[in-house]
Each structure stands twice: as C-alpha cells, then as structure tokens.
KELO-468785 format. One line per 2 residues: number of its first residue (from 1); for each residue z, y, x of C-alpha. Coordinates in Angstrom, 3 decimals, padded with zeros to 6 digits. Layout:
NUM = Z Y X  ...;
END
This chain:
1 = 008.155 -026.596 077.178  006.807 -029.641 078.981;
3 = 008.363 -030.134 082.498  005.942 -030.782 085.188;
5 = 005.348 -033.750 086.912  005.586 -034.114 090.785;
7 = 002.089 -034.057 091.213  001.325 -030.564 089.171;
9 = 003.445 -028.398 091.689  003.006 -024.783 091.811;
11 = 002.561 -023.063 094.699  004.602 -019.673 095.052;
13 = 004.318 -017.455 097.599  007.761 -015.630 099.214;
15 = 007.864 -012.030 099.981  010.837 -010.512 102.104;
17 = 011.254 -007.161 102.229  014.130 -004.877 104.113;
19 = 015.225 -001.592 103.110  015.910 000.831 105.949;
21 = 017.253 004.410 105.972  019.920 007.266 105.870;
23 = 023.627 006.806 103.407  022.698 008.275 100.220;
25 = 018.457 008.057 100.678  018.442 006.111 097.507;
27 = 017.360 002.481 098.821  019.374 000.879 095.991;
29 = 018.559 003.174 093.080  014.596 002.073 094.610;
31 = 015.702 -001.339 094.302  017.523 -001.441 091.039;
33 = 014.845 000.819 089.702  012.352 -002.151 090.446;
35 = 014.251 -005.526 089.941  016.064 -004.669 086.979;
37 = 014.442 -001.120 085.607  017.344 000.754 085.961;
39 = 018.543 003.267 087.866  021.482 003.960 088.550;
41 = 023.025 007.268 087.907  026.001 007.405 090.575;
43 = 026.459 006.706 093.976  028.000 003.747 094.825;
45 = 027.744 003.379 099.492  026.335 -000.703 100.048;
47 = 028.985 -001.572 102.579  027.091 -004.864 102.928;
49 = 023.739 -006.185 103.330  022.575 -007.121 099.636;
51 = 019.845 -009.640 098.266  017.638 -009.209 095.086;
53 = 015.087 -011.191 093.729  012.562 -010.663 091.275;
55 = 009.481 -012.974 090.130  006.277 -011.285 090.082;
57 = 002.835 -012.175 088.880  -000.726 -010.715 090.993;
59 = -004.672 -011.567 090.853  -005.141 -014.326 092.919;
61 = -007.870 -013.645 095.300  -009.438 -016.767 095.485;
63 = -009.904 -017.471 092.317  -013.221 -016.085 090.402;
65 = -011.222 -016.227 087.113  -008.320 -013.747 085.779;
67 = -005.866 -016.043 087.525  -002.204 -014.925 088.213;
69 = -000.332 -016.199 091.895  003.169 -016.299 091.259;
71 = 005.681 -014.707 094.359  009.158 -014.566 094.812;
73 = 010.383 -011.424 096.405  013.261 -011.599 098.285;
75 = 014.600 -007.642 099.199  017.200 -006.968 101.351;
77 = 019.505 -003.420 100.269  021.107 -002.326 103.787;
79 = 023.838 -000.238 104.384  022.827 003.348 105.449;
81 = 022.017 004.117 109.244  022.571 007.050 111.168;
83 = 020.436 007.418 113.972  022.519 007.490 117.171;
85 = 026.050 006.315 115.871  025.839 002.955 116.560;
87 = 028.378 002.830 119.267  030.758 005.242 117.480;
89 = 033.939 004.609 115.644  034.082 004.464 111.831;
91 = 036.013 006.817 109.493  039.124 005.052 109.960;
93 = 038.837 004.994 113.835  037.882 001.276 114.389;
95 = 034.310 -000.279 115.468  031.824 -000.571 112.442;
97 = 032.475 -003.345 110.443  030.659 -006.765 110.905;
99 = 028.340 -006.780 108.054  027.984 -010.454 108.182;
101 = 025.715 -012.620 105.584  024.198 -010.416 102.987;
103 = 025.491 -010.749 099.088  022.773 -012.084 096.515;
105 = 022.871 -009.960 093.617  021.283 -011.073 090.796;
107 = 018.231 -009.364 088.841  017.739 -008.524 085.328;
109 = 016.199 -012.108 084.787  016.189 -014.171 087.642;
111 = 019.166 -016.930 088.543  019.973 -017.163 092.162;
113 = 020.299 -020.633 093.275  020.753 -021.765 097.168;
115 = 018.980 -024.864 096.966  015.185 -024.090 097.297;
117 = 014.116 -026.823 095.195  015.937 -025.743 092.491;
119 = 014.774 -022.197 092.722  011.315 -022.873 092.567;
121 = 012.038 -025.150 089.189  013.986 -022.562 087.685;
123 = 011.112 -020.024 088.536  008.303 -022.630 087.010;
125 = 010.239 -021.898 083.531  010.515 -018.711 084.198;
127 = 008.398 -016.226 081.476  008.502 -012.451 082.161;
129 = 008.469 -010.464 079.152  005.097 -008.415 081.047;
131 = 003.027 -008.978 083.731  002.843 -006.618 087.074;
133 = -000.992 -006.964 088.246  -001.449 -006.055 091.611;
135 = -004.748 -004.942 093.036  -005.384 -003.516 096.446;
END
C-alpha cells in the first residue's frame, strides 16, 4: 500500500457519543455489541468512564457518486446513574468515587493512539473487512 503524500489528506469526520442510564440497562453490552460484535454474556458494573472507537464508512452527501466519508466514533460507556443519589453515600459508606479520566478500551480492529496525527494515519490504512452504509 502506497502511503500518502501531505497533499492527498483525508478528511475524517469525529463522532462522540455518551451513553447514559440505569446499573445493569445494558449500555456496554450496546457498545460491545457494536464496536466489536460481541456481546457479552455476564455482567461486569463500569466503575469508570470508558472510551471505544470504531471506524465507520457512510454515503457522502455531497458527492453525486457512490462515495464513502470516513468517521471516527468516539463513545463514551458511563457508569450507571440512579436518579436522585447523587449526594448519597456509596455501599461502603464513603462519597462516590471520583471517576476521573475515562479508560480507552480498544475495539475489535482499531489501535488507540493519543497523538491525533497518528490516529488519523493509522485510520488511512485502516480496511474494514465490510462496509456500514448509512442513509437517513
């Protein structure tokens, strides 16, 4: 595979997304079910935020051709909240934990690197086994 010069850059759109709910609603089985087609088939509580990424492929409007706009979805697994409880004490009788950054978890085919440059090289190599087409 040829690597492409500075000039040919490829635009890629980012997508964050947040998951928000009740412990046990199934936000990561959703997620895993997505990123890495699997779901999983016990419960395992997120105690911290979590990141996934996946590469996906949709029509790009504003082309007239069959043309495919790479994104990069970013989505965030949260830890389950209870409506009302944020003021109360934990199970083990202390404040609720400080969540602080969330965890980057890796998905079935995509690397996780911190330096955006980087990412967006190792997603121009990138080739997904299918395509997801997305049309509204």
């Amino acid at each position: 595979a040829a690597m492409m010069s500075s000039k040919e850059e490829i635009k890629m759109r980012f997508l964050r997304i947040t998951l928000l709910g009740a412990s046990n609603a199934g936000k990561t089985a959703l997620i895993n079910g997505w990123v890495n087609s699997n779901c999983p088939h016990r419960y395992y509580r997120t105690e911290k935020a979590t990141l996934y990424y996946k590469k996906i492929d949709i029509d790009d409007e504003s082309e007239c051709t069959d043309a495919l706009q790479p994104i990069l979805v970013e989505i965030e697994d949260t830890p389950g909240s209870e409506r009302g409880n944020d003021d109360e004490e934990d199970e083990r009788g202390g404040r609720p934990a400080d969540l602080g950054d969330p965890k980057p978890r890796l998905g079935s085919r995509v690397s996780v690197e911190k330096d955006r440059a980087r990412l967006i090289s190792l997603f121009e190599q990138f080739r997904p086994k299918g395509k997801l087409r997305y049309r509204p």
